[in-house]
N, C-alpha and C positions, 0 to 999 in steps of 0.2 A: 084504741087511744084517740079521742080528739083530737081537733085541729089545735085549740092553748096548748096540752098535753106536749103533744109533738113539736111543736114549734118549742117548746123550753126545755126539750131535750136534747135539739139542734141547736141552740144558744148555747145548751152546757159544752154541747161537744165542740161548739165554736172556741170558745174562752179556752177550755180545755185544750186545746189544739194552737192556739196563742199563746197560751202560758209555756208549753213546750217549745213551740218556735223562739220566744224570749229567751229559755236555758239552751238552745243551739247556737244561736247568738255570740253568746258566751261561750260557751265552751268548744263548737266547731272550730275557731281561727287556731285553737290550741292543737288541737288534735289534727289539723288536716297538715300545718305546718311543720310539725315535728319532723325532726330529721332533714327536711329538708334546706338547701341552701338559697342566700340571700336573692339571687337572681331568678328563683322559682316564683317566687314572692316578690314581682315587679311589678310596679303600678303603671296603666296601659299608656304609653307613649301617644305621638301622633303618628295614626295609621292612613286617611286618607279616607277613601267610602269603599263600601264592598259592591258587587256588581248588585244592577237592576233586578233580576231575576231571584235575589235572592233577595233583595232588601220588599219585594213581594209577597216571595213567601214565608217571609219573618213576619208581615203584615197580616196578613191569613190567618198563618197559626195563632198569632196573639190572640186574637177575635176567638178562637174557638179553644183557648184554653182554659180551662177549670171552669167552665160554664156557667156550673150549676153552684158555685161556691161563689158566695158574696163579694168576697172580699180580691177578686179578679172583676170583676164588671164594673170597677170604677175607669175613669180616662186616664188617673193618677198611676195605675198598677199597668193597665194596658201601655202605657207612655216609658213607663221603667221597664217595662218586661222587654219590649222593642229595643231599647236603649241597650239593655245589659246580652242583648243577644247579636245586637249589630259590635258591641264593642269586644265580646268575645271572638268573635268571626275574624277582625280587627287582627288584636293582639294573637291569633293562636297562628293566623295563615291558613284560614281552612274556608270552605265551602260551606254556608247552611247545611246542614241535614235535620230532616224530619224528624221529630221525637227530642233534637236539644230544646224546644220551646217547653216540654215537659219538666225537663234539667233545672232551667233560667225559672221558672215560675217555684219551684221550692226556696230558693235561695232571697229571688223580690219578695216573698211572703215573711219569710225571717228575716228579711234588712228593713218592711216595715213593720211588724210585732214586735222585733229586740229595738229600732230605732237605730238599726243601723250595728252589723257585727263589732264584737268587741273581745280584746284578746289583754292578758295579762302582759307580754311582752310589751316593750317599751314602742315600736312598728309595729301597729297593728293592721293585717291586710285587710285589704277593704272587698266589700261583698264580691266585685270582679275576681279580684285575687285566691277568693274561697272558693270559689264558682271552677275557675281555671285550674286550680290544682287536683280539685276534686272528680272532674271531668277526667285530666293529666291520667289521675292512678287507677281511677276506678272504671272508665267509661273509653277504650283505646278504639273503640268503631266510630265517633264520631271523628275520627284522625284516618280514617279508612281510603276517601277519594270514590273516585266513579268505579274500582272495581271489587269494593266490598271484601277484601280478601281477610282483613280480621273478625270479621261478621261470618267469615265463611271457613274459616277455622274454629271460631268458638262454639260455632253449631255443632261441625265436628265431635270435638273435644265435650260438650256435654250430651252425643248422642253417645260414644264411647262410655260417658257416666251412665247413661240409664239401661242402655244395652248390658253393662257390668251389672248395674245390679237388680234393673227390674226386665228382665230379658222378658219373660212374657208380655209384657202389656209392651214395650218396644218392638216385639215384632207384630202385634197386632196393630198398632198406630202405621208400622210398616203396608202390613197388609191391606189395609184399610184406605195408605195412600196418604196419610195424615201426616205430608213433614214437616220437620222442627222449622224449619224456615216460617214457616206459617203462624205456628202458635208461639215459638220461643222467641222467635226474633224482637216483636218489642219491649219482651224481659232484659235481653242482654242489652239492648240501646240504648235505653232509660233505664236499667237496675229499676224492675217493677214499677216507673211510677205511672206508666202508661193503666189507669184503670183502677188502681189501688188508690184509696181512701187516703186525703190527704192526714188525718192522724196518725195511722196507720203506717204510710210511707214516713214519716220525721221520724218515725221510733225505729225502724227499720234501717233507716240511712243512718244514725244515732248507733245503732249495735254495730253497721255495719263497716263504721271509718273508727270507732273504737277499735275494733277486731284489724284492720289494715292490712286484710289480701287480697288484692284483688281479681283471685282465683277461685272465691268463693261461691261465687253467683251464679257456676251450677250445678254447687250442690244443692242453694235455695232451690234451684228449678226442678231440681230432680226428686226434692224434700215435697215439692208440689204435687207433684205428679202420684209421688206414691199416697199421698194423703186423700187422694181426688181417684186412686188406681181402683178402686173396685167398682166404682161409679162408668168408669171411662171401660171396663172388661165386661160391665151389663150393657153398655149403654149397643143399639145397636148398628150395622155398621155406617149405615148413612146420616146417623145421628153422631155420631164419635167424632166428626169434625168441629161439630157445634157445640159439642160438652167438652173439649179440651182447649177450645180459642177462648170460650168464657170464664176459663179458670184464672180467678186471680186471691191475690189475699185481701182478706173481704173485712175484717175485724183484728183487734188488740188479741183476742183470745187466738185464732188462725194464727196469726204471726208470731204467736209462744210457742204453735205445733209445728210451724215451718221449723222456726230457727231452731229448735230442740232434734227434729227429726234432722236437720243440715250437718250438724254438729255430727250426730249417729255415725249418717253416712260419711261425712269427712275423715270420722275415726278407723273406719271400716275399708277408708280406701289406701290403695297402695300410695307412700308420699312420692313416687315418680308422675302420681299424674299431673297434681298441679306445679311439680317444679317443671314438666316438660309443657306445660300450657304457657306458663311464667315463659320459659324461655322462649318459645316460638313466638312467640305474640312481640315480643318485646325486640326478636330478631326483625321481623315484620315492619315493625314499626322504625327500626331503624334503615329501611331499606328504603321504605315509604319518603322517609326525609329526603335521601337520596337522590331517589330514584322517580319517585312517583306511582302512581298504580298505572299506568299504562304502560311499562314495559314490557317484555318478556318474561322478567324474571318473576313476575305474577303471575302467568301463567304457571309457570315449574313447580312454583307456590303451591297452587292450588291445586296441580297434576298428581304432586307428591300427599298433599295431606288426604285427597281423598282417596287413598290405598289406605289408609289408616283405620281402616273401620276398628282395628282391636284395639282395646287398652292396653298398653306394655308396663312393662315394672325395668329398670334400669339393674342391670345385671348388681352394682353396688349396694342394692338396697335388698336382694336376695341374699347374697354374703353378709351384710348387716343382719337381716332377719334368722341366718341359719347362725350367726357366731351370739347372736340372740338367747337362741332357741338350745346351744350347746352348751352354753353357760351362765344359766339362768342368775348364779348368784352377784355377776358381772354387772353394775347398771352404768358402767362406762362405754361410751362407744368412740372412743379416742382410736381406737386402734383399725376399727372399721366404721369411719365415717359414716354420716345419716345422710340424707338426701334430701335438702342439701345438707342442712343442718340443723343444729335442734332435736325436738322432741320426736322419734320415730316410732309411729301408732305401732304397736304390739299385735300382729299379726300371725294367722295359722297358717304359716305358708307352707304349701303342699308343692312340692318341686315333681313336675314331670317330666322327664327326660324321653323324649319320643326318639333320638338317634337311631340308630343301626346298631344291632347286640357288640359291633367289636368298637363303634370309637364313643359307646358307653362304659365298655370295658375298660378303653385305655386310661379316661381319669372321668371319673366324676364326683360329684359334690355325695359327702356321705349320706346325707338322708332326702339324697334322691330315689324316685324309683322310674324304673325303667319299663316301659312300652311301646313296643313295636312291633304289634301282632300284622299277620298277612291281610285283614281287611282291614287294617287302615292303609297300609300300600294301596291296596286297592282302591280305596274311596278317594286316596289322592290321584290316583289317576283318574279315576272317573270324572273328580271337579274339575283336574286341567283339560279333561277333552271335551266339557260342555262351553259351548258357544259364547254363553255369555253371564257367569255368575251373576245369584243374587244381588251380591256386594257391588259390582260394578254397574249395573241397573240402578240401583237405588244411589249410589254414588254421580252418578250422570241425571238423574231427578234432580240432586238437590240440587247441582251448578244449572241445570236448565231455569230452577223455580228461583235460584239468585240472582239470575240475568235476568226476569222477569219482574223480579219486587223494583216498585216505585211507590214513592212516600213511603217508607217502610211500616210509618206507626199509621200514616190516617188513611193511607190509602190498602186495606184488604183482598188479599186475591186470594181464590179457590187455592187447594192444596194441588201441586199437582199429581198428576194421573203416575202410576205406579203398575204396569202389568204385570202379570204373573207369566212365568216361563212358558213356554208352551210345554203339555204334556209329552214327555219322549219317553222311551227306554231308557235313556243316560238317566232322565231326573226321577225315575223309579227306582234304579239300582243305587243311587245317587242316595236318595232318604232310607231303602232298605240298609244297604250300608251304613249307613251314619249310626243308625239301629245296633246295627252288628256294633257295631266299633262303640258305642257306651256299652254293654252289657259286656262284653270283655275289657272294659274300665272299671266298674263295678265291679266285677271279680276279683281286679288285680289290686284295686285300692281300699276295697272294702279289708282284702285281708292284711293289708300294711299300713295302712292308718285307720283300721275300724270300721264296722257296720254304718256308722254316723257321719261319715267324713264327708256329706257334703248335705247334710241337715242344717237351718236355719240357726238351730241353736250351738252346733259347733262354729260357727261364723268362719269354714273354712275358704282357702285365700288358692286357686288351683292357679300356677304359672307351668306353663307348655314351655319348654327348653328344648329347642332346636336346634342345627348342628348348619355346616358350611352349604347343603345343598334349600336351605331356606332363606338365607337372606343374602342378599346381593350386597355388591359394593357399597352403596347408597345406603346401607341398611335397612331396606323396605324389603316387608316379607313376600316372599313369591309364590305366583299358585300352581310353580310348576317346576320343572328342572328335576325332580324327585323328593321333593322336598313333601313336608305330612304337615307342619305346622298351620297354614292356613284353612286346608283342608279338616281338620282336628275341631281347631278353635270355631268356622261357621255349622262343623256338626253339633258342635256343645251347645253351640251362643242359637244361631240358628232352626235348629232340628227340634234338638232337649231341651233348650231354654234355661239351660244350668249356667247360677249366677255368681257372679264372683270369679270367671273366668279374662286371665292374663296369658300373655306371651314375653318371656325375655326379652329382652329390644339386643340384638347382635348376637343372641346362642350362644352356644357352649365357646366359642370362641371371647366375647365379650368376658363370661364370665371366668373363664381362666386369665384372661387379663387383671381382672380386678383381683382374684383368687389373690394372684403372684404378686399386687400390689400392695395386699394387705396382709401377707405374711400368712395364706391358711393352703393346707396342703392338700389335693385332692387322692382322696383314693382309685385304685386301679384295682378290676378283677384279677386272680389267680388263674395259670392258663389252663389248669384243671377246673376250672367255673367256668372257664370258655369253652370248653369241650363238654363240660356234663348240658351247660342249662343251655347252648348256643340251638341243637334242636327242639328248643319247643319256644312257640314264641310267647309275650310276656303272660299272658291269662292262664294259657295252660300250665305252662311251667309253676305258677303258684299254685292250681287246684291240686296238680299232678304232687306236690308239694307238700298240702295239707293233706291229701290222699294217702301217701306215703304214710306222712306221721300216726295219722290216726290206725292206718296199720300197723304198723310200728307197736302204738300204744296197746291195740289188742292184744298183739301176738306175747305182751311182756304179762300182760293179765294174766292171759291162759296158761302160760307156762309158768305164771305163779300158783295159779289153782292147779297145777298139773302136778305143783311140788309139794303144795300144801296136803295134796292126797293121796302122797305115797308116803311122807310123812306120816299122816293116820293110819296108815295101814301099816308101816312100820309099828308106831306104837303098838296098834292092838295087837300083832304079833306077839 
């Protein structure tokens, strides 16, 4: 392509990209206002000046934002951009941080293309007003303070999403040392527009306040990741930090395969994750007001989320999915609420009941199935007597490389270092076990929900249902006390890489609570089922099971051939 060529396909894409900013104009003040009330929607008082240091580095970043695009290197856009960033800063009571200069440069670009937002309503808010609400719903890290703590739950929260469902290529990025702090972090700070093509990002913020949840953002990440995943599984391992910092959405066409693949996964997840993202964050922030980020309580914070490495399913949304799944021709869910509410994804929820054979007996959910063979005892004691789990290693990474990030978007730092256990005895018996303990899953699952049951094409949903010796007070799950559920979930997630793996959030106890609230009745074994299957634990007992049967079924053959042939020799008599 020539140099005319190219240049008037960079014009098209200019105009093109103007003409859209012109229809955001318009129709953003409508959409970002809804629902909310009149004092959201205030126009910025007199606030006074924000400090030195930051009225600096608002300076700085102007200078080096959108560089390369025309329509930022006038004095006129650099002047507004300053302007609309100091008066932000202003009105919200917050601190600069790095990456809102990305934020303020979408909105100055559309207040001059549209000439200035405009809304049907009779008040219409003006570009700050759009700026700050948008920021408000969609962007709650730039409200964070000096200890980062919603930056460092959201990390969280979408390392749980991609461990859920892209378990291989998570623990390779693991292994590898490659953490989300590094590559994800200027996704969630700016919602992609750190790098992403300015037409590109206005279609994308455009679906994305259409759509208004601001829970979304990582399943885009995660929609990323797997579209980029067989790249990043070749790539090799000293190279895999450089092939996943560079991933961004590059094209109109890219951003139809995100948002299409987003949706997939959004369908496919349990809805406890974004209503418990929703709620934490939003707790967070209320404490924030408070409190500040320098107290204690941000600590606890952040003590508490990162024991969090599983994704949970909230015991309500289990009984919704089982009184579901009991009565298909039901499409009411009045009687056992959705989570929260609304539309609840249709899921193959596979209930695993890992308790002890007698307080599975006493009540469980009917189309549970129960396992509790002797090496998963074992493998739970094994994880509680090694030193220092994977999970809590890599958990102490990421708060080390969150005390470490400064600038978050312009300033890059290595990924940090990640070592591998040292080799013992524990962490051999440790992986041989975890071994053991799927292939007596397999056994016992294959024959009560199918050869298929955890094939890509059955889209099966596995939740681990734990009992009182796994979760503590606090409801955080323990990797020790006698408990199997942790130890379970880092075999599956960890070891096998088997995806679509949950845990009940409060066990068997959470869920006969909701059970009892919503009117369904749990079954209890017969004490003659407790006496015949209580010696064999869950694997055997089903082989020993199908075993039977199938003798069973010869023995009825042969003694029908045995009768069909004294028959004929009756006759011929």
């Amino acid at each position: 392509m020539g140099d005319s060529e190219r240049g008037k396909t960079l014009q098209e894409e200019e105009d093109s990209t103007a003409e859209f900013a012109r229809q955001c104009a318009q129709s953003w003040p409508d959409l970002l206002c809804r629902g909310k009330s009149q004092n959201e929607a205030e126009t910025l008082a007199e606030f006074g000046e924000i400090c030195e240091a930051d009225a600096h580095t608002i300076k700085v970043d102007v200078l080096r934002t959108r560089g390369a695009h025309p329509a930022f290197s006038t004095p006129e856009m650099r002047g507004r951009l300053q302007e609309l960033l100091t008066d932000f800063c202003l009105a919200e009571g917050v601190r600069y941080m790095q990456g809102l200069h990305e934020v303020a440069a979408v909105f100055a670009y559309i207040e001059a293309a549209g000439d200035g937002f405009r809304s049907s309503k009779p008040q219409c808010p003006t570009t700050l007003d759009c700026f700050k609400i948008f920021t408000r719903s969609f962007m709650p890290c730039f409200y964070d303070g000096e200890g980062f703590v919603i930056l460092h739950i959201t990390l969280l929260f979408f390392r749980q999403l991609l461990l859920y469902h892209l378990p291989h290529l998570h623990n390779q990025l693991e292994e590898a040392g490659v953490a989300p702090v590094v590559y994800a972090t200027p996704w969630f700070i700016t919602l992609f527009a750190y790098k992403t093509p300015l037409q590109v990002l206005l279609r994308l913020w455009h679906r994305y306040i259409r759509r208004g949840d601001p829970t979304f953002v990582p399943f885009l990440a995660v929609a990323v990741m797997e579209l980029e995943k067989q790249a990043f599984l070749d790539a090799e391992e000293d190279d895999l930090n450089y092939a996943v910092d560079r991933t961004t959405i590059t094209s109109l066409e890219k951003l139809q395969d995100v948002w299409n693949a987003a949706e997939i996964l959004h369908a496919k997840t349990p809805k406890s994750f974004s209503f418990r993202m929703s709620r934490v964050i939003m707790q967070v922030r209320e404490q924030l007001r408070k409190k500040g980020s320098g107290h204690p309580w941000a600590d606890s914070v952040l003590a508490r989320a990162e024991q969090e490495r599983r994704l949970v399913v909230l015991a309500r949304e289990v009984v919704a999915q089982f009184v579901r799944a009991s009565d298909p021709a039901s499409t009411s869910l009045d009687s056992v609420q959705a989570v929260p509410s609304g539309q609840l994804p249709s899921l193959r929820l596979l209930l695993l009941d890992v308790r002890p054979r007698n307080a599975y007996d006493a009540e469980h959910l009917p189309n549970a199935l129960h396992f509790h063979p002797p090496s998963l005892q074992r493998l739970a004691q094994v994880s509680a007597g090694m030193s220092r789990p994977r999970a809590e290693r890599l958990a102490a990474a990421l708060s080390r490389a969150i005390s470490e990030v400064g600038g978050l978007v312009g300033a890059r730092k290595e990924a940090p270092e990640v070592k591998a256990g040292e080799s013992t005895p524990e962490g051999g018996e440790h992986a041989a076990l975890g071994a053991e303990v799927f292939q007596a899953l397999q056994a016992a699952a294959s024959e009560a929900w199918g050869e298929g049951w955890i094939s890509e094409s059955e889209s099966a949903h596995l939740a681990v249902l734990g009992g009182e010796a796994d979760w503590d007070a606090a409801q955080i799950c323990k990797t020790d006390g006698g408990g199997v559920v942790a130890a379970l979930f880092e075999a599956l997630t960890g070891q096998i890489s088997l995806p679509r793996v949950s845990v009940v959030l409060g066990g068997a106890a959470a869920l006969q609570r909701e059970a009892e609230k919503r009117g369904l009745k749990l079954e209890s074994s017969a004490s003659s089922a407790q006496k015949t299957d209580s010696a064999y634990p869950g694997n055997v007992r089903g082989l020993l099971s199908g075993a039977f049967a199938s003798l069973r079924q010869r023995a009825q053959q042969a003694q029908q051939g045995l009768a069909q042939q004294i028959q004929k020799s009756s006759d011929a008599a």
